[in-house]
C-alpha positions in Angstrom: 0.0 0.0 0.0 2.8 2.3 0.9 4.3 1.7 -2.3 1.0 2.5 -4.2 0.9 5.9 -2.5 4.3 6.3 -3.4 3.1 6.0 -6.8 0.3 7.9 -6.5 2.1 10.9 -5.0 4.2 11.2 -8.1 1.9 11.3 -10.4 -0.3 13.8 -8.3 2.7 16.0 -8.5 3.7 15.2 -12.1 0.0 15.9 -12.6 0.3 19.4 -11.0 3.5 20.7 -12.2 1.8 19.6 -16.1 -1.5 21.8 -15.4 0.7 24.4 -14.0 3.4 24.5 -17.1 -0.2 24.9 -19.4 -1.8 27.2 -17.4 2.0 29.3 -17.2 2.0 28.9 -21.6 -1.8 30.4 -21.6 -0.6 33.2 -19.1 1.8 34.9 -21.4 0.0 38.1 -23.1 0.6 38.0 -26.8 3.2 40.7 -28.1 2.1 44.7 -27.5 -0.9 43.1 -25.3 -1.4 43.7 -21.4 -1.3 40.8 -19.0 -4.7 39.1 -18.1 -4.4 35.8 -17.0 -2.3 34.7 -14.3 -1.4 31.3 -13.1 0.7 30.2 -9.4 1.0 27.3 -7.6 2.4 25.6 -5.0 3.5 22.6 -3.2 2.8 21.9 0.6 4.7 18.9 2.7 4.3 19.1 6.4 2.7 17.8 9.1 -0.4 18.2 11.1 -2.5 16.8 14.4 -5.9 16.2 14.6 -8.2 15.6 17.9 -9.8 12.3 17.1 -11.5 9.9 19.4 -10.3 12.0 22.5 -6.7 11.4 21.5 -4.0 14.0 19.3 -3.3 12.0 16.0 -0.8 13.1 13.5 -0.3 13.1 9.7 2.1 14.1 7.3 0.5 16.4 4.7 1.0 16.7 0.8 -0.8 19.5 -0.9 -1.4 21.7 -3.8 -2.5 25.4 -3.8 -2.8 26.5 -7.4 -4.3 30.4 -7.9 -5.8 31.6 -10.8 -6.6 35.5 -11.8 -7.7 36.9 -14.8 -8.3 40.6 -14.4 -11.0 41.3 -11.2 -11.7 37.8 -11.1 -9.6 35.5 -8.9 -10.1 32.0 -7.7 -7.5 29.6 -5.4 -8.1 26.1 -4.5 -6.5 24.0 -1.3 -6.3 20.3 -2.0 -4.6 18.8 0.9 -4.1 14.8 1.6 -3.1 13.9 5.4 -1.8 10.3 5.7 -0.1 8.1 8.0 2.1 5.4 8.0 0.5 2.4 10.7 1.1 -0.7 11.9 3.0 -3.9 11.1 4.0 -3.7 7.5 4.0 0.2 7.6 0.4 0.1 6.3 -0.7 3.2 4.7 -4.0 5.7 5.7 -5.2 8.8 4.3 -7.3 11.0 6.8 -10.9 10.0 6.3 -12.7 13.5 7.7 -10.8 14.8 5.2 -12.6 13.2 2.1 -15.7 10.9 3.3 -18.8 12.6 4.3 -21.1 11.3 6.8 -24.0 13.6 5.6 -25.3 15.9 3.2 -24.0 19.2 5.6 -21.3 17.2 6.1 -20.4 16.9 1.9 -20.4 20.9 2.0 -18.3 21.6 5.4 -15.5 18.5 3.6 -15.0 20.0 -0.2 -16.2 23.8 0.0 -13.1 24.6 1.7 -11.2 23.0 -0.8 -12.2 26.3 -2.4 -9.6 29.0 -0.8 -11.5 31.8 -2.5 -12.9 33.3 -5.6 -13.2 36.9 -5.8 -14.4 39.5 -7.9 -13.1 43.0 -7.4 -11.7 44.5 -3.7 -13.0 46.0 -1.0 -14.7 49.5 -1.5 -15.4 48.6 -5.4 -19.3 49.2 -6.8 -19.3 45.3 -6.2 -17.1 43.3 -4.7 -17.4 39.5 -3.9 -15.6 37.0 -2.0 -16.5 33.4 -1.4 -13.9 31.6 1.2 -11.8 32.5 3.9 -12.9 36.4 5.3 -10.5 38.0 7.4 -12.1 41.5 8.1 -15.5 41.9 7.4 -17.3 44.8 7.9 -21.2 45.9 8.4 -21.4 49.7 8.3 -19.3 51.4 11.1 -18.7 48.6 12.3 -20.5 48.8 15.8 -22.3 45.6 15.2 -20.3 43.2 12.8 -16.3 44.6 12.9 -12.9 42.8 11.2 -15.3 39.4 11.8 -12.8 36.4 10.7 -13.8 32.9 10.0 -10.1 31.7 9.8 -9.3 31.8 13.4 -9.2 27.6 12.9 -6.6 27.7 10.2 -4.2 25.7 9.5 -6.3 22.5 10.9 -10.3 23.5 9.6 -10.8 25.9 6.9 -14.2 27.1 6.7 -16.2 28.6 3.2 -17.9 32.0 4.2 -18.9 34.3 1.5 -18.6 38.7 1.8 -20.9 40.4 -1.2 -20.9 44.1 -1.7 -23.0 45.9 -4.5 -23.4 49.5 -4.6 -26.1 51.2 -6.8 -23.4 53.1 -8.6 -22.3 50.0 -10.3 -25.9 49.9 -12.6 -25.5 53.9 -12.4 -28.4 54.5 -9.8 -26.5 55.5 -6.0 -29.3 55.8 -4.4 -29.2 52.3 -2.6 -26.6 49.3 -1.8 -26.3 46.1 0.3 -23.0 44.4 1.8 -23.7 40.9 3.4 -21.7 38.3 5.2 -21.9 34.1 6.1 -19.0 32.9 8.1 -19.6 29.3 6.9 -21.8 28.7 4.0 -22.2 24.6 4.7 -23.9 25.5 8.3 -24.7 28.9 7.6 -23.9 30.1 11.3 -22.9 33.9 11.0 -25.0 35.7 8.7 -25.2 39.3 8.2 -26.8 42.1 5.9 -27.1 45.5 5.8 -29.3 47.8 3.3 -28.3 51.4 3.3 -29.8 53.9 1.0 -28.9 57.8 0.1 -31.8 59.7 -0.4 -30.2 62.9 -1.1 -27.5 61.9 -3.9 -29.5 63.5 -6.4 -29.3 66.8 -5.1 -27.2 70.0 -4.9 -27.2 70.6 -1.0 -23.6 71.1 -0.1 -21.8 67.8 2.4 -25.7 66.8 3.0 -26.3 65.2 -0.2 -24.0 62.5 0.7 -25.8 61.5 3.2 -26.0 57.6 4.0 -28.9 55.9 5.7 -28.5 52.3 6.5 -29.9 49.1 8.6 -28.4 45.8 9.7 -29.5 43.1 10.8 -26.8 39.8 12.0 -27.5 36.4 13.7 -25.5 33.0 14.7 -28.1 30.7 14.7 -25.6 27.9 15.9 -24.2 30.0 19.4 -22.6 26.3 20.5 -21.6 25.1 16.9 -17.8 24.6 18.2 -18.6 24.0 21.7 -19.1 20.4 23.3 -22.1 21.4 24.8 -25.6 19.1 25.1 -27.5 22.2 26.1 -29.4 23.6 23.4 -28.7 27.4 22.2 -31.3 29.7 20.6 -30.5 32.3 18.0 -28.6 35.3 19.0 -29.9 38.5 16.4 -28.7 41.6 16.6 -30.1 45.0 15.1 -29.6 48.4 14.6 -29.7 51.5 12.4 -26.7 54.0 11.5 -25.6 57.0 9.4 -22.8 58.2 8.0 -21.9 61.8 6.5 -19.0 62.8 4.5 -17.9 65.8 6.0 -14.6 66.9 4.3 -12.4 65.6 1.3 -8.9 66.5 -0.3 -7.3 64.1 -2.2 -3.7 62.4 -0.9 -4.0 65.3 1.8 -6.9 64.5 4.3 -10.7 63.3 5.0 -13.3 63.3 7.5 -16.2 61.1 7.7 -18.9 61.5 10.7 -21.2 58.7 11.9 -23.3 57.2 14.2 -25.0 53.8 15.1 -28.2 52.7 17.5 -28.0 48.7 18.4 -29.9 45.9 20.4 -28.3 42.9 21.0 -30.7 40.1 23.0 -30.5 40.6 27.0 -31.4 37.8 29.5 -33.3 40.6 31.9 -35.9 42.6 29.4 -35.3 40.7 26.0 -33.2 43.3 24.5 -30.1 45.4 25.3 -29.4 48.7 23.6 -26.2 51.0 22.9 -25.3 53.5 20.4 -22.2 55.7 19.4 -21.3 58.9 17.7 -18.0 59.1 15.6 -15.7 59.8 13.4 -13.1 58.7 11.0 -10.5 59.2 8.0 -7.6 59.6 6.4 -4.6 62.0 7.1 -1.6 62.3 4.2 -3.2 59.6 2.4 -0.9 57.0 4.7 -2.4 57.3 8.4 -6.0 56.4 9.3 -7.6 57.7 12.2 -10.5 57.1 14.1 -12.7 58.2 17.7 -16.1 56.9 19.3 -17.9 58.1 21.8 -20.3 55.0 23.1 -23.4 55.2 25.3 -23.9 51.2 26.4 -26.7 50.0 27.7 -27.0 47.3 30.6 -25.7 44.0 29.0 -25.2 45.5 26.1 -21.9 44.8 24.1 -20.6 46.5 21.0 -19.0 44.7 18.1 -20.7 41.9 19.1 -19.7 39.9 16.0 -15.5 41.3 16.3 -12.6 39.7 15.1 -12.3 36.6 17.7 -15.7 36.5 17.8 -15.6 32.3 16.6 -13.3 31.7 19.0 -15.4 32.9 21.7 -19.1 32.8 20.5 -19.8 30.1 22.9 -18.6 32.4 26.1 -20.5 35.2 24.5 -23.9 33.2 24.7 -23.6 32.5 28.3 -22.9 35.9 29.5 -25.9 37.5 27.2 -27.9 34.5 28.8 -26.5 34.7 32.7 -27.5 38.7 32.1 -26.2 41.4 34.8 -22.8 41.4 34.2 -22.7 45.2 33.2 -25.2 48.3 34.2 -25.2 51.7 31.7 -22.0 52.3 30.8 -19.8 55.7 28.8 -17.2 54.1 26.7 -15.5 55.3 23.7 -13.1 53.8 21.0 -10.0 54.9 19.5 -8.1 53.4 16.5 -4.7 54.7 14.8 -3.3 52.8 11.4 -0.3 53.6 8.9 0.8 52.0 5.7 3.9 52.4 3.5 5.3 51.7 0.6 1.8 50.3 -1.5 0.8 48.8 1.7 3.9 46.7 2.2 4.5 47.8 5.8 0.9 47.8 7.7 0.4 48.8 11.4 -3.4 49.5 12.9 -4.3 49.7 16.3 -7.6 49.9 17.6 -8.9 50.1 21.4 -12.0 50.7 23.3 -13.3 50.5 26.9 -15.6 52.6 29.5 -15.0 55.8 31.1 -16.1 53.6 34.2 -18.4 51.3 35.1 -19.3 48.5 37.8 -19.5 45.5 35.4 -18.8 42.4 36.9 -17.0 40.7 33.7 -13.1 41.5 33.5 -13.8 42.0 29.9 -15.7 44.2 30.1 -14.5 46.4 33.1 -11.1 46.8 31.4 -9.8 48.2 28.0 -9.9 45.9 24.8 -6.9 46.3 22.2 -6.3 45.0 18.9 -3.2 45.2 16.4 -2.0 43.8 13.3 1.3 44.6 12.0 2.0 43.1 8.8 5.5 43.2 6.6 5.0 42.0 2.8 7.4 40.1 0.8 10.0 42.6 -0.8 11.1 44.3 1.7 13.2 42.5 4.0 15.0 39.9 1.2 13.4 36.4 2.0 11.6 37.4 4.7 7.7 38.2 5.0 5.5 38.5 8.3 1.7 38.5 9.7 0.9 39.1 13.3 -2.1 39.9 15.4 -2.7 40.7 18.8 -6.4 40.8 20.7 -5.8 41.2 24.2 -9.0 41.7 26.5 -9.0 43.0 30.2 -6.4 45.4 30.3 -6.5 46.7 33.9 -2.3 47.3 34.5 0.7 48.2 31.9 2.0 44.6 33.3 -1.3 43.0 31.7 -1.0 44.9 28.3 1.4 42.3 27.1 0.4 39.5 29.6 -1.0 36.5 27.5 -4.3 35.6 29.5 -7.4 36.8 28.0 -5.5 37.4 24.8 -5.7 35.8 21.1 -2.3 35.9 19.6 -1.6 35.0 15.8 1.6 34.7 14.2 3.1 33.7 11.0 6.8 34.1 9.5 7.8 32.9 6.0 11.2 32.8 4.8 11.9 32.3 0.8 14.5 30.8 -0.6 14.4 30.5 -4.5 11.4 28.4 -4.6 11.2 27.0 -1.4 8.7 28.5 1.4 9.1 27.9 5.1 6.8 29.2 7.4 6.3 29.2 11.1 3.3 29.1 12.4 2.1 30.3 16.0 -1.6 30.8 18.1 -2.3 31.4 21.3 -5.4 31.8 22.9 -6.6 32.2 26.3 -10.3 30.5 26.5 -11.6 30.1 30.3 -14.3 27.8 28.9 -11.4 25.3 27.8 -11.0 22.5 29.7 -8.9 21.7 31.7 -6.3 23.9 30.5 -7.2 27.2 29.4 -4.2 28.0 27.4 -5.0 26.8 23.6 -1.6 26.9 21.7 -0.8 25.9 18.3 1.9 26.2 16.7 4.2 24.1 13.6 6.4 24.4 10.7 5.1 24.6 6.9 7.0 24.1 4.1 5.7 24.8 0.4 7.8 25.5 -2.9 6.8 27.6 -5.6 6.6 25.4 -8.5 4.7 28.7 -10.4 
């Protein structure tokens, strides 16, 4: 058997590097033309453990990661086989999770995240869409869905969420748009929309014509979905209304936007809880973003509900809307700070909020939140690229700004050699719910090679 994958292997690979040489040959524009398609791939080895049956199991990996882009339109696939060498005549196994279904749901949550993503368009087009892994989606302002991520399980369980954004501009008519988000498409878990409309676009009032009216609506019907938990968990829906108003423009010099949101999130006590918040926002040199909130929170009410770690932590969410009590009428605010460089090579944004003060009973919620992500780009150290993230909750002393409890920590570091991709992988996350240890860590090499 072990021979037979041996054979197999090669001629996945010879199989790959073949589609890949095609796809390279169809990639070259013709003489005087512009470049349209492009073609990239590459080969994983490593390893990886799995949680199965109660005990940690692990498999080397072989896999292919070919990416295809032809103008707006993008698409990138992750086909990945985990095997294992067993037993008495090293007897060979590939991962069954990995390929056989056990359901109909089941088919979905195995191959769509085979699909990495297919896009059309970026962020902030007339319409922009993106089915796969979402790393910072946005409703609005921001007060109920913010930076919402459904990769916080990579490298182990990839998950197919889909972010659409069409603006009226796109068919000529401004007057309306939608933006929408599902964090997983096969249980359909996180879902989000909002409709926001501009009434006075038409017009010649000065700064008031760009007005923009909006609603939004989000949900997790599955609160529990990644939580060992026999207790059944109803819907959580959130709701609210914003605005936002253009207020000043200059091109590569500076910009003002101002803003505001109403919310309800559900509330153990009366049914719902309510905030709100005035802001604003913008753009300074065309390289530093800036950005202040003044927050009016209402008992067991909490903003961003659906934020960056929010997967991680849904579970722990739930019980503390459900328990109820665990924060009276709060003053907070929010401030965030950002820079790029060099086409957005060198990124740096940080963003933190908290109360004024407040009697809460939840650390989390008494104390300061921060979040960064500092990001370096192939390019500009030679061979060396980088991706980090920090969300740290309770901040109540200097000394627990960079203490590790209550904190989701992310990591990655690639070095490139020629070809030849090694990256170190690292995540830390501090989950009170986890039992018996609370510290979830998980960290690992990965090796790929460019082969286009």
């Amino acid at each position: 058997m072990a021979a037979a994958f041996r054979r197999f292997a090669l001629v996945f690979l010879l199989l790959g590097i073949a589609a890949g040489q095609l796809f390279a040959q169809d990639a070259q524009p013709p003489q005087g033309g512009s470049p349209g398609l492009g073609f990239g791939m590459n080969l994983g080895i490593g390893v990886q453990s799995f949680n199965e049956a109660g005990a940690s199991i692990t498999y080397q990996s072989l896999g292919l990661t070919p990416d295809v882009a032809f103008g707006q339109f993008g698409i990138g696939l992750a086909v990945t086989i985990n095997y294992r060498f067993t037993g008495a005549g090293n007897s060979f196994e590939i991962r069954a999770a990995d390929w056989v279904p056990t359901d109909f749901q089941n088919i979905l949550e195995i191959y769509l995240p085979k699909i990495r993503y297919i896009r059309w368009g970026e962020k902030g087009d007339p319409l922009f869409i993106k089915f796969g892994s979402i790393d910072d989606a946005t409703l609005g302002n921001g007060f109920i869905v913010g930076n919402y991520a459904n990769t916080l399980f990579l490298p182990g369980d990839r998950h197919f969420g889909m972010n659409i954004d069409l603006d009226g501009n796109l068919f000529k008519f401004p007057y309306v748009g939608i933006e929408t988000i599902v964090g997983n498409l096969a249980v359909l878990d996180v879902l989000g929309a909002r409709l926001y409309v501009r009434p006075l676009i038409g017009t010649q009032i000065p700064i008031v014509s760009n007005i923009e009216l909006g609603a939004t609506v989000a949900a997790d019907t599955q609160p529990y979905l990644y939580k060992a938990a026999s207790a059944a968990a109803s819907a959580v829906t959130a709701f609210g209304v914003d605005v936002r108003l253009p207020v000043f423009f200059v091109k590569d010099v500076f910009s003002l936007v101002t803003f505001a949101d109403v919310a309800s999130i559900p509330a153990q006590a009366d049914g719902r809880a309510w905030g709100g918040m005035l802001g604003v926002g913008g753009k300074l040199i065309n390289f530093i973003t800036y950005g202040a909130q003044l927050r009016v929170l209402g008992a067991n009410f909490i903003p961003v509900y659906f934020d960056a770690t929010y997967d991680l932590f849904k579970a722990a969410k739930y019980d503390l809307v459900q328990a109820g009590g665990f924060s009276p009428l709060t003053m907070g605010w929010y401030a965030s700070l950002g820079t790029s460089f060099l086409d957005d090579k060198i990124v740096l944004r940080l963003g933190m909020d908290g109360p004024f003060a407040t009697t809460a009973t939840d650390p989390t919620l008494l104390y300061p939140h921060l979040r960064g992500i500092f990001t370096i780009a192939d390019g500009i150290i030679p061979g060396l690229s980088f991706d980090f993230s920090y969300d740290k909750k309770a901040i109540s002393t200097f000394a627990s700004l960079v203490s590790a409890a209550d904190a989701a920590i992310q990591a990655k570091l690639n070095y490139k050699t020629g070809p030849a991709i090694i990256s170190f992988v690292y995540k830390l996350v501090y989950d009170q719910t986890h039992t018996p240890d609370p510290w979830v860590v998980t960290s690992g090499l990965e090796s790929s090679i460019q082969l286009f």
